[in-house]
N, C-alpha and C positions, 0 to 999 in steps of 0.2 A: 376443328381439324379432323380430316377423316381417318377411317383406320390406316388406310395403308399411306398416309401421310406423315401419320405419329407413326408407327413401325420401320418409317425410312429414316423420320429424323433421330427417333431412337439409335435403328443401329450406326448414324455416323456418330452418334455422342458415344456408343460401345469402340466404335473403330478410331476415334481419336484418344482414346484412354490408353486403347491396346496399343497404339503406335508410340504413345509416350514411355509407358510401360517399356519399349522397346528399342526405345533409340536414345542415346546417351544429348544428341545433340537437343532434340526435343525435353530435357528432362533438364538441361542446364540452360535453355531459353526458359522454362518457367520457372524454376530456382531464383533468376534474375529478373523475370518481370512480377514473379507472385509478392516481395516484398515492397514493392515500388507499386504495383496497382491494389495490394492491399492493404500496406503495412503503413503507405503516406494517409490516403483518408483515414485510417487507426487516429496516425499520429495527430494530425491535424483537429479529428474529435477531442483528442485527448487536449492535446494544446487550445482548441477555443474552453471546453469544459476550465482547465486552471487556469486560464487567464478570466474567465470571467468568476471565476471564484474570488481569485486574486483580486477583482477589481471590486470587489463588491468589501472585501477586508479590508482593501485602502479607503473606498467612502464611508464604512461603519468607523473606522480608526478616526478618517477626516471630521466628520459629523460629532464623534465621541468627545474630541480634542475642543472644538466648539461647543459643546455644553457645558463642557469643564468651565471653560473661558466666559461665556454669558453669564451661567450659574456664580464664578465668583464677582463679577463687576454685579450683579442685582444682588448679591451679598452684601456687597460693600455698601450700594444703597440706601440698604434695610439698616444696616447698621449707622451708616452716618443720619441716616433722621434719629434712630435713636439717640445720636451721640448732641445731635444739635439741641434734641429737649432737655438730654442731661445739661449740655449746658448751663439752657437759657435756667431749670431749676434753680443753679447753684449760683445765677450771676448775680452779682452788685446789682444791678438795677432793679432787678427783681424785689432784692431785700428791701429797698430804699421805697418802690413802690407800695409794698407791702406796708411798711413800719408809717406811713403818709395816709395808710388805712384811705385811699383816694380810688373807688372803685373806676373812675373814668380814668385816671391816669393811670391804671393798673389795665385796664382795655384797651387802651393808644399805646401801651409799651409791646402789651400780646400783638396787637392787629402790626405793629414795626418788628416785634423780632419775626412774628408768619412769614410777610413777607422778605424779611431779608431770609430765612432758611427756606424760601419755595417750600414751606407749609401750608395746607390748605385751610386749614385750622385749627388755634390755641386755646383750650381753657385750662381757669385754674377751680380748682377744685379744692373744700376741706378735707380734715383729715380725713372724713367719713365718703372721700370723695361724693358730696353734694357737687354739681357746677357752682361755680360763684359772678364769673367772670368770663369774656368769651371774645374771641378775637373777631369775629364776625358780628356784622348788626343786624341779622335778621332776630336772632331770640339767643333764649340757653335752654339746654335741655332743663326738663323739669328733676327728671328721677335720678337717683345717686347709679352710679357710672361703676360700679364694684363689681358688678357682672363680667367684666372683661379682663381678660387674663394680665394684660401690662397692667391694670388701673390696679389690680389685686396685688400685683408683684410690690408696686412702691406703695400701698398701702403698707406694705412688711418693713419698707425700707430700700428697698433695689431698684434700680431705674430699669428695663424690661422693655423688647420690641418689638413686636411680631407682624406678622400679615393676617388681615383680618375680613371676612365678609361681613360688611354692612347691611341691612334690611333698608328696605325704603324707606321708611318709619325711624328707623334711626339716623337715615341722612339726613333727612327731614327738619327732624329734631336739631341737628346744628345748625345747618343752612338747608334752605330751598334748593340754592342754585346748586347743590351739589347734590341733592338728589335728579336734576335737571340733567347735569355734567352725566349719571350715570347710566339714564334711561337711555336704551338703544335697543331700535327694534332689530329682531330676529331674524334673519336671510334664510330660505330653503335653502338648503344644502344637500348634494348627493350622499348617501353612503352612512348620515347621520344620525346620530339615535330619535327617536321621534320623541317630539316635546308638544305638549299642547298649547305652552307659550304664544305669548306674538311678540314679546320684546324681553330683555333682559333692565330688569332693574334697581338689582342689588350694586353696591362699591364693592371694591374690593383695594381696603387700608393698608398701606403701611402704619399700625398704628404703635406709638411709643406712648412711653409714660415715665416720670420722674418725680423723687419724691425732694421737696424744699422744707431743710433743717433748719432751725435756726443755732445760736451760738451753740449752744447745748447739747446740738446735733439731736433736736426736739421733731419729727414730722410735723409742719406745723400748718401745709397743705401739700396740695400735688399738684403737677403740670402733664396734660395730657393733650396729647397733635396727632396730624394726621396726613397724609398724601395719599391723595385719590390716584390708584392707578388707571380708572377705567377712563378711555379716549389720553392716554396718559402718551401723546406722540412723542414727543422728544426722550424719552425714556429709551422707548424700543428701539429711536432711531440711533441712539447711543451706545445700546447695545450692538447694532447690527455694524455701526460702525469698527466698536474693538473689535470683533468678533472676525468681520468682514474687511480688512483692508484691502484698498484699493492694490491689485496684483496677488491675493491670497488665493483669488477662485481664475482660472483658467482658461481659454476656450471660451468667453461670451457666458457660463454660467454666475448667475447672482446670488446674492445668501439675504434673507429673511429672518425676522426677529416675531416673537409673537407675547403675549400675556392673555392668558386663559383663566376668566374666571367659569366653572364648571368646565363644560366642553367646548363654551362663547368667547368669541376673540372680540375683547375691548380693549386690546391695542395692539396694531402690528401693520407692518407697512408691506407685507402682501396684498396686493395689485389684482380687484375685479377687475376693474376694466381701466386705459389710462387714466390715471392719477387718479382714479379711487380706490381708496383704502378695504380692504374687505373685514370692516368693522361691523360685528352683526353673523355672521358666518360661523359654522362651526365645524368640529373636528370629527373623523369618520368614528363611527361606533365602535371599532377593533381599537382603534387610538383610547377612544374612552374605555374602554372596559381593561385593559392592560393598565393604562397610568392611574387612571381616577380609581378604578374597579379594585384592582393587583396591589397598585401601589409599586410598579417595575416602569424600569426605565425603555422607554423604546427610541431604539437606536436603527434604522435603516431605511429603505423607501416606501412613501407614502404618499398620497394624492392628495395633496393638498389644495381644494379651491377649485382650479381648474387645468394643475398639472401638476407632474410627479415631483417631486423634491426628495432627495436626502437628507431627510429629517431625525430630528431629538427632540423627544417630551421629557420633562421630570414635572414630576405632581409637585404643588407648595401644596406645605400645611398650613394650618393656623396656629392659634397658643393652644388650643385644646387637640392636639394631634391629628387633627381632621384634615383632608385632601380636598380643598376648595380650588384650584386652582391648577393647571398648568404655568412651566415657561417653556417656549420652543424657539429653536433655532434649525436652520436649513438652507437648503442650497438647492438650484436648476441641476436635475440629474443629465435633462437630455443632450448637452452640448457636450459633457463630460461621458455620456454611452454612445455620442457619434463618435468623438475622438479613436476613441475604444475600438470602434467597429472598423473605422477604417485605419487603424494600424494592425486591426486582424484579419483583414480584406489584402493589404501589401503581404501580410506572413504569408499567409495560406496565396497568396501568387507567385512567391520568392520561392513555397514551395513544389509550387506544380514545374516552375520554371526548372529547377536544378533537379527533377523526378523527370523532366524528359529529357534533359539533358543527362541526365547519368542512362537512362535508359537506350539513349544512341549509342553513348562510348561504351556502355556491358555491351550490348549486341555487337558493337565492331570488335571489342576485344575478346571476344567468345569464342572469334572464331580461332584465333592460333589456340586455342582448346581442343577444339572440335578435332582438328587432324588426324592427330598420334591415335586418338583416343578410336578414331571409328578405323583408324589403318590396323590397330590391335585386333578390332573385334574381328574385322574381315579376315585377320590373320587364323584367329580363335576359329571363324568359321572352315576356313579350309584347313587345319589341323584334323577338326572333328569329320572330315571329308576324307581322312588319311593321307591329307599331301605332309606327311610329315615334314619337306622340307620350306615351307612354307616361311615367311621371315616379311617381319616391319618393313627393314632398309634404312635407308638415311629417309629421316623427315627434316623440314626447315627450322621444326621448333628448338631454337638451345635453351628452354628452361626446364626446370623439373622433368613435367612429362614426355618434354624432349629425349633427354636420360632415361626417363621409365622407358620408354620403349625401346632404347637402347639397351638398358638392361631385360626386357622382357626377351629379347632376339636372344642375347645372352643366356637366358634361362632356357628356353628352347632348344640350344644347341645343345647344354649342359645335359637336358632331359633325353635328347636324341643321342650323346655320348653314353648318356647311360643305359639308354633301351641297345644300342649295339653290342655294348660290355654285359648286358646281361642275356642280348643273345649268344655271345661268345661263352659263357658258363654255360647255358644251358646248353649248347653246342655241346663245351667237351667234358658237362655231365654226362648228355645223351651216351656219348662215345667211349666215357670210362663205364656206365651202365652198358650197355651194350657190351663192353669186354669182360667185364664182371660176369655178365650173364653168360657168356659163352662157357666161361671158365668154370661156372657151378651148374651146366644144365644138365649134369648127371645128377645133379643131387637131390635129394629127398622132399618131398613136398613142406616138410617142417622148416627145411634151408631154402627154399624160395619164397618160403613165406619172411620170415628173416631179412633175405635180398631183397623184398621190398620193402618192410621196414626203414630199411638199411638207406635203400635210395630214397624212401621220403625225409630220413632225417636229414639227407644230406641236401636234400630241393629247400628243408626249410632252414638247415642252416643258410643255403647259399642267399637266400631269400632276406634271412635276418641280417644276413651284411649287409646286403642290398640297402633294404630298408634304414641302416645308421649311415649307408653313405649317402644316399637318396637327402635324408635328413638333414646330412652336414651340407652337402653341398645347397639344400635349400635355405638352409639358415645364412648361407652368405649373400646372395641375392635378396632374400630378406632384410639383412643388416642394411645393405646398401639402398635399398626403396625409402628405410624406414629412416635413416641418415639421410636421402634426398629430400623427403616429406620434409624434417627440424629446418633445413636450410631452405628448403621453398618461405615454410613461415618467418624463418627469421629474415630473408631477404627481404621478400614480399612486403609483410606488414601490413599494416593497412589496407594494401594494393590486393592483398587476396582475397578480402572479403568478396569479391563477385562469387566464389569457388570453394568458398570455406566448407561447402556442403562432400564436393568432389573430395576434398581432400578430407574431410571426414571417412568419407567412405573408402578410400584406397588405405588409411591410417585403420579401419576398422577392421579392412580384409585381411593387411599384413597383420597386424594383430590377430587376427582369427587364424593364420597360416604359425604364427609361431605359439600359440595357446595350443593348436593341436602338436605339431613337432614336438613341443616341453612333455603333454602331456602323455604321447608314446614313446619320452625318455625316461615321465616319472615313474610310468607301470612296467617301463622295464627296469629301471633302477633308483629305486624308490627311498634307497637311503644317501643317493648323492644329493636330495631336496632337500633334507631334512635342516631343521636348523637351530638356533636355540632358541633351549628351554627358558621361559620364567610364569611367573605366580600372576596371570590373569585372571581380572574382573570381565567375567562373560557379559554381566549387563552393557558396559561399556562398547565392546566388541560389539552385541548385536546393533547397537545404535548408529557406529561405524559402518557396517553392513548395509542398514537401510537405505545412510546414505548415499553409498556406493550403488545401490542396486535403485535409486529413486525412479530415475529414468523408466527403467522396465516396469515397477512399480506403476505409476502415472501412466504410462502409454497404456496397459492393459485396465486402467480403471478399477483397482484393486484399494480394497480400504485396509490400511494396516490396525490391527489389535494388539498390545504389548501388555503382557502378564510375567513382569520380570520382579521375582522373589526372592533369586539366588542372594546369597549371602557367601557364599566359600568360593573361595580364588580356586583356578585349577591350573594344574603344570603341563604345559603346553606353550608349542613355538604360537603367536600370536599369529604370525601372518599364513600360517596352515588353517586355524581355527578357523581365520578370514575368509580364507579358502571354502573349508566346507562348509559355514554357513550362506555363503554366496552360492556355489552351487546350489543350495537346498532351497534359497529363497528364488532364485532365478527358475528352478524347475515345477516352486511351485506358481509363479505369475503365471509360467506358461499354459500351465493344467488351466490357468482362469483368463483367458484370454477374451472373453466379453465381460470382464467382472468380477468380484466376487470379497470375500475374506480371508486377510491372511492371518493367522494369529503366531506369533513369535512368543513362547512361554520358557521361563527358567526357574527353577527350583531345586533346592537341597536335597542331594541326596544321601538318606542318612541309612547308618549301620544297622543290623539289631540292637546293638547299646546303645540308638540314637546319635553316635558321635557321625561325624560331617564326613562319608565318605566323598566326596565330589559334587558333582551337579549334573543334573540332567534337564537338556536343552529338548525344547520341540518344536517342529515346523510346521503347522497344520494351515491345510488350504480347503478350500470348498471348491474343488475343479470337476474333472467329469472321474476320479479313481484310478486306481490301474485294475486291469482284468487278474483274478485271481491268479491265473497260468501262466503272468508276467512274475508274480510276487518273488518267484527262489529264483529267477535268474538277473534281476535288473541290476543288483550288485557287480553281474557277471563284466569281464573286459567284453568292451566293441558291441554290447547288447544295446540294442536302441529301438524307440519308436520312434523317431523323428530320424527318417530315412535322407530328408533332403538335410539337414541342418546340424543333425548330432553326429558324435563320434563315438558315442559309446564307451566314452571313459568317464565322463565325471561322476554318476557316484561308484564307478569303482577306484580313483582314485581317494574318492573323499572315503570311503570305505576303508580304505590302506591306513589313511592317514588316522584315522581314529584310531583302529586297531594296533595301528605304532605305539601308541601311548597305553595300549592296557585297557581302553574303551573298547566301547560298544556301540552299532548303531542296528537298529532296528526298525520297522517299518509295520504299520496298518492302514488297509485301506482298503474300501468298498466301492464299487463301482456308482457313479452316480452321487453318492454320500463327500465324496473327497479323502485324502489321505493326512497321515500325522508320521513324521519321519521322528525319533526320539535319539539323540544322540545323548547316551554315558560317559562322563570325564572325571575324571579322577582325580584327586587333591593334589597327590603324589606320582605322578606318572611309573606305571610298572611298563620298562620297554618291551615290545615283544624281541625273542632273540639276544635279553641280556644288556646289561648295562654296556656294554663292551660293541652292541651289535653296530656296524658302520653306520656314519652319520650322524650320532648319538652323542653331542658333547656334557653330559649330566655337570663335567667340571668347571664349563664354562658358564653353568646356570646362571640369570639375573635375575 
């Protein structure tokens, strides 16, 4: 872009500011469009942000609920094989086998009860668990069987049953074909820990153990079994069954079952490709190092195979506390995060839809706004023109600021009653001075001097009426604005919210018009404000305060500092105190209006004998100071640096009002450094003027 391109577009970006700046209609068109084209994408982030939070709580909740559920039915498993060897221990046949000393018959009763318990294999063992006996024909092991934590438990006496890794070598050793059962080669896998393997081929046992008493309750051998879980399908598919009922999962997504011996799946009916089992595969290294690693439960999304699932690991241990294994369970995330997307795709269109439809009906309803409001200003403009007689009229609007400008014409006229009547004084001032003067123009330079005296006291008496009738009669057109404002909102409701901003700021102005009125009543009569006394906690009040002033606070980017120490209550009306420390915190945001610190401190302040004369409060800001030459007058009435906005009273009423009480307020401040206001209060308020002096009710104290 060239320079005098960018200089053009510039100043229409300066001249569209300045016109908003300027025109009430332009400034309540963007009121209405600024939270509907900013405020809907806000919302809308905000709403996909918790609903996918949300959604993500419901599948950890859902998935958790399914571990729960897998984990106790493979509970139950582990436990009924245990329960089935206790059995066969303790049964009759067993004994009669036994006492028949009939090694074959004692091997056809193990190889019938295996298979009636879906055991993979029985032996019985001496006490020293030696094998003796073994429900499979391929051999028995050679070496005694003590090394394994069940075989050891019923060695003690206790039947015992745990899950257990196998070695090749020791499958071997029972049967062949179950070390056969266990070998599975290894699948590359994405995402996987690297293994140098090519195949897995360890078991992994449910193995039990039981020990067979005789009368005597003598150990007089053991029985030890076993269930291969590796290629163990029906197990898993049992599981995925409870786990997974048909109608449990949604929208086309499936739920999956898994048994993990290390991070290798040798048994689960997740699907390489159809109908092959992804037996051989294994689990991502962040999965492994969390369950097998940690020893933590993971509970959320994961990539399993060849897509994402809502997944749950829990590690199995063995009898020696060791982490051999996973069990998983999971579910098809992506049918349940399209669902998801497209009833977040209808929100967010339901709400674009009812964002431009509200955005028609603000702009058509904007306009019975627009009227009154620009016929005032235009009024405002030829006033300051000196058409003084200048007037609204009847507008169409009958609501609120229909009335408002009905009462603004009102107020106009009242002001032009009054500018007549105060010509009419100054008239037959001019005319009583004028005869005055005729009457003393003999006299002495000392009595005209006097005579003028004379006539200024009388310009500002006339002037000081002025001003309390000025006063009254604007406090009733205020009444009235500020009584139409309560009944605009309570008609309105809801309905106002296009305008809540306008009527903010009409609610802010009359407020600002009867803040000054109160305030050139309280400096002129300063004990009709006054109110009761009782025993306030200052720290309370400043925290009051803060609140009150937050707004100001925040908009100026002001960090508050609180150093509150006080301990002694002080005697004082509460809602004065309020008073001045709101002016003092309000004057010092303003000193900091790009920034800065405010510190609000309180501390005791004590006698020479140390006893608790009162407290003394401080306002310290870090703004730009006051200029030395301001310091002995800013107390003063109607002194101000803020020529467009102040009035020049508040801290000389907040001044009044301490010094009522027998306080003090004080002041240091450097230019550039920032100022510290210190106000003095008193335990016991000493009134100035006398317990007796008006306003004063010490009797009525709380």
């Amino acid at each position: 872009m060239t320079a005098p391109l960018a200089s053009a577009a510039a100043n229409r970006r300066v001249g569209l500011i300045d016109r908003i700046r300027s025109s009430v209609r332009l400034k309540l068109l963007v009121l209405v469009l600024a939270p509907l084209l900013a405020g809907v994408p806000v919302l809308l982030g905000l709403v996909w942000s918790w609903g996918n939070q949300a959604y993500e709580r419901l599948l950890t909740f859902k998935v958790s609920s399914d571990m729960i559920t897998a984990n106790g039915y493979f509970e139950r498993v582990r436990i009924g094989v245990g329960r089935d060897v206790s059995a066969l221990a303790s049964s009759n046949r067993l004994v009669l086998a036994l006492e028949a000393a009939d090694d074959d018959r004692l091997a056809a009763l193990l190889t019938e009860l295996a298979n009636r318990y879906a055991l993979d294999y029985l032996l019985y063992l001496d006490p020293d668990a030696t094998p003796l006996v073994t429900s499979r024909d391929e051999g028995l092991p050679a070496a005694a069987r003590d090394n394994w934590p069940a075989v050891a438990a019923a060695m003690q006496g206790r039947a015992h049953v745990t899950i257990e890794r196998f070695s090749p070598e020791a499958l071997g050793e029972i049967a062949p074909e179950l070390q056969a059962r266990a070998w599975q080669p290894l699948v590359p896998t994405a995402a996987a820990a690297p293994d140098p393997r090519i195949a897995e081929d360890r078991g992994m046992v449910i193995h039990a153990s039981a020990p067979v008493l005789d009368a005597e309750g003598i150990t007089v051998g053991l029985v030890e079994g076993g269930v291969l879980l590796n290629g163990n399908l029906d197990l898993v598919d049992r599981i995925n069954e409870i786990v997974y009922r048909d109608g449990s999962l949604p929208l086309g997504s499936q739920g999956t079952a898994t048994l993990f011996m290390g991070d290798t799946r040798i048994a689960t009916n997740v699907r390489l490709f159809e109908g092959e089992r992804a037996l051989g595969t294994r689990v991502s290294q962040a999965v492994r190092d969390q369950v097998l690693g940690r020893g933590e439960l993971w509970l959320g999304t994961a990539f399993v195979v060849n897509d994402w699932y809502v997944s749950g690991y829990e590690a199995i241990e063995d009898g020696r506390g060791e982490r051999i294994g996973m069990l998983y369970v999971g579910f098809l995330e992506a049918p349940l995060r399209r669902a998801m997307q497209q009833a977040m795709a209808a929100l967010f269109g339901l709400f674009l839809l009812i964002s431009v439809a509200g955005t028609y009906y603000s702009l058509r309803w904007a306009r019975s706004v627009f009227e009154p409001i620009e016929r005032m200003n235009r009024v405002i403009q030829r006033v300051e023109l000196g058409e003084s007689d200048a007037r609204v009229g009847a507008v169409t609007s009958r609501d609120e600021l229909g009335r408002l400008a009905g009462e603004f014409d009102h107020l106009l006229d009242t002001l032009a009653a009054k500018r007549a009547e105060l010509q009419r004084w100054a008239d037959e001032l001019d005319r009583k001075v004028a005869e005055r003067t005729a009457e003393l123009r003999e006299a002495n330079e000392t009595l005209r001097r006097a005579q003028k005296q004379l006539v200024m006291s009388e310009k500002l008496a006339a002037i000081g009426e002025l001003t309390a009738g000025v006063a009254h009669e604007v406090n009733n057109p205020v009444a009235v604005i500020q009584g139409n404002l309560d009944v605009l909102r309570e008609v309105l409701g809801p309905a106002a919210e296009p305008v809540r901003d306008e009527i903010r700021l009409i609610h802010e102005q009359v407020e600002r018009i009867r803040l000054i009125v109160t305030k050139l009543l309280q400096f002129a009569r300063p004990g009709d404000f006054a109110g009761y006394t009782e025993a306030v906690e200052v720290g309370a009040v400043i925290q009051d305060c803060l609140v009150l002033t937050r707004h100001n606070i925040d908009k100026c980017g002001v960090e508050v500092n609180l150093e509150l120490a006080a301990t002694t209550p002080v005697e004082i009306n509460r809602s004065e105190l309020q008073q001045v420390l709101i002016n003092l915190i309000v004057n010092a945001t303003q000193a900091m209006a790009a920034g800065g610190r405010l510190t609000l401190a309180s501390e005791d302040w004590l006698a020479e004998d140390g006893s608790a004369q009162g407290v003394v409060l401080r306002v310290r800001d870090t703004g730009y100071g006051i200029p030395p030459e301001h310091l002995a007058t800013i107390f003063d009435p109607f002194f101000t640096t803020k020529k467009e906005s102040g009035t020049g009273l508040g801290l000389s009423v907040t001044y009044t009002i301490v010094e009522r009480y027998g306080g003090r307020i004080t002041v240091e401040s450097k230019p550039g450094e920032g100022t510290v206001f210190s106000v003095w209060l008193l335990r016991e308020a000493a009134y100035r003027g006398g317990p007796e002096a008006p306003g004063f009710m010490r009797r009525w104290k709380v």
